[in-house]
C-alpha positions, 0 to 999 in steps of 0.5 A: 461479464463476471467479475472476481474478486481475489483477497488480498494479504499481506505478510510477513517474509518467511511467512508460509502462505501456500495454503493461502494462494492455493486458495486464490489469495493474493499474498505480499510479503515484506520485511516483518518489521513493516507489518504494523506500520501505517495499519488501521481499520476499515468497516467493508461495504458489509459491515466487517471491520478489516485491518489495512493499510493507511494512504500513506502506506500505500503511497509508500508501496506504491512508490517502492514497487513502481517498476511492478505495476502499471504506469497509469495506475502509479501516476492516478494513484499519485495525482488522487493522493498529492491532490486530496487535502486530507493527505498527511505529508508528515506520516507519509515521510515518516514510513518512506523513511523506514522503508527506505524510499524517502528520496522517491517520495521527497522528489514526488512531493516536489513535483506533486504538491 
């Protein structure tokens, strides 16, 4: 079995990315205002320094698109998330707030934590 591997980006809606998904990139777009919050850097396994998005951000995301995605991916997602002490429940109601899904994310939080 071979397996691929498809970039992933996300961008700004209104953001013409044909080119890109022409390409075989994968392309999320949100509100261009959401397209700073919670970024960061990481250094690939090699050696390339990359922009993502922090946990909390993803949580976010996750939580906003639940209805897109598969369950047992949501709920792992979640599970690994809410039982890692390194987890930071501060900036994650912080970018619910902005995104608009903090009643999700407060109703996670209780049942998780």
């Amino acid at each position: 079995m071979v397996l691929t591997f498809s970039p992933v980006i996300t961008v700004g809606r209104g953001y013409n990315a044909k080119h890109l998904r022409d390409n075989g990139v994968v392309v999320h777009t949100v509100r261009p205002e959401w397209l700073e919050l919670g970024l960061t850097q990481a250094q690939t396994f090699t050696g390339n320094i990359v922009r993502i998005y922090d946990r909390e951000r993803c949580i976010c995301d996750i939580i906003k698109n639940k209805n897109k995605m598969d369950i047992q991916v949501f709920q792992m997602a979640l599970t690994s998330y809410f039982s890692d002490s390194d987890k930071n429940i501060h900036n994650l109601m912080e970018y619910a707030g902005i995104m608009g899904v903090s009643d999700k994310v407060r109703q996670y939080t209780e049942v998780l934590l």
